[in-house]
N, C-alpha and C positions, 0 to 999 in steps of 0.2 A: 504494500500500500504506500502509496506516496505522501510527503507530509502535508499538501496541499492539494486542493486541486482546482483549477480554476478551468472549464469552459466555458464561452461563451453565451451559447445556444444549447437547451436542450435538443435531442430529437424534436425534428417537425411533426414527426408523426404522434407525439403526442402533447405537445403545448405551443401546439400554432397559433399565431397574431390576433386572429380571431376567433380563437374558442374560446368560449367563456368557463370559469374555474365552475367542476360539478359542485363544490364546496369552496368556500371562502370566511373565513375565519379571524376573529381577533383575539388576542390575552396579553396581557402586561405584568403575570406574575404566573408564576409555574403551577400553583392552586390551580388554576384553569385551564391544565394540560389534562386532567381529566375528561373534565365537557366534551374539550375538542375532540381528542381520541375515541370517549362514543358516540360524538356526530359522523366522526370517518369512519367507523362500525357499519354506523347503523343506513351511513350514505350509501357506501360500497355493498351491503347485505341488498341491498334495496333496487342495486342495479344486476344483481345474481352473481355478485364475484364471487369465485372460490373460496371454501375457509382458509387455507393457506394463504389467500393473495390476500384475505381482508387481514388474517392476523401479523403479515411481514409488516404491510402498508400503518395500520397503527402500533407495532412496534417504531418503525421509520421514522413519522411521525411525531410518537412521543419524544424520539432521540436529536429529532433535528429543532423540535421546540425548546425542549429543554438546554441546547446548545446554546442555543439563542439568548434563551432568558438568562441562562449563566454566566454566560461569557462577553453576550453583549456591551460593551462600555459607551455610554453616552450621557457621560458627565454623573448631575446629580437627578435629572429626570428618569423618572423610569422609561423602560424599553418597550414598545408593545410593539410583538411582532403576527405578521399576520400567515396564518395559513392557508396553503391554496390546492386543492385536491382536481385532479384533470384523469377525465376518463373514456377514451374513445373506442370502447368495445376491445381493446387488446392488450393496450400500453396503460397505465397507470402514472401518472407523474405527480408528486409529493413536492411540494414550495414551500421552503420559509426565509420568511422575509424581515430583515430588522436595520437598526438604523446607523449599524456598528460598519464599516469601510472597511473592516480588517477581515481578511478571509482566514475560514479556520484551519488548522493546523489542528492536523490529527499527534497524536503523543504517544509513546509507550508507557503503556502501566502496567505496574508488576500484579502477583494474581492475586495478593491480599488488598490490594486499591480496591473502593466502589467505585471511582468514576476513573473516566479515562478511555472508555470503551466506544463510544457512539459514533465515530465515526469509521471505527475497524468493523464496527456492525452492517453499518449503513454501504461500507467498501465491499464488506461481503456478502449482504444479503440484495441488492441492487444492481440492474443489470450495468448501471453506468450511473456516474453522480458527478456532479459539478458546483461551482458556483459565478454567479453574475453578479460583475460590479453594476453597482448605481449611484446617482449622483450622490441620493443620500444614504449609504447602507450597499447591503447586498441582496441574493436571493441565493440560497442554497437550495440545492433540488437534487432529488431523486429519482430513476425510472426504473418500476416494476414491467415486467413481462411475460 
């Protein structure tokens, strides 16, 4: 896994210019990473994903939130960052959005750490993952397959 990863563009084939998010999401404190996780539940159940594709997709989810919320630096205001679930009958694509400029850097941790993991998750259970700069923040994204 690399320490970064930055592309550009997800695949078009699933978060093209003009599809709109099947989900779209706010929270500014990790308390509300629950909500989110079973609205992508119960989003994804609701379009007949697979149990496996719904439970990677909100593991994924939980992990690129909570990134966010933890890692996020933007001063002393709080961070709300947004989620964004894309779903074209095939490809699944997983967005989180915050206001931090700094792209994440995956880390080693040893086996007794709790944290340290979400992005060697997110490297392994994802067919390909990225992140896009913006003017204000980023967008970290994932796509399922």
């Amino acid at each position: 896994m690399s320490t970064s990863a930055v592309l550009l563009q997800p695949r078009s084939t699933s978060a093209d210019a003009d599809q709109h998010p099947a989900l779209s999401l706010t929270t500014d404190h990790v308390a509300g990473i629950s909500a989110l996780r079973r609205h992508v539940v119960e989003t994804l159940e609701a379009f007949g994903c697979t149990e496996d594709l719904v439970d990677t997709a909100a593991l994924l989810a939980t992990e690129l939130l909570s990134n966010a919320l933890t890692h996020a630096d933007t001063g002393s205001a709080p961070c709300a960052v947004r989620l964004e679930v894309y779903w074209n009958g095939y490809d699944l694509t997983i967005a989180v959005t915050d206001a931090d400029p700094r792209l994440p850097v995956a880390r080693a941790s040893g086996a007794d750490e709790e944290h340290g993991r979400g992005l060697a998750l997110v490297d392994a259970l994802a067919a390909c993952w990225g992140t896009i700069p913006l003017p204000n923040g980023k967008t970290v994204w994932c796509i399922l397959g």
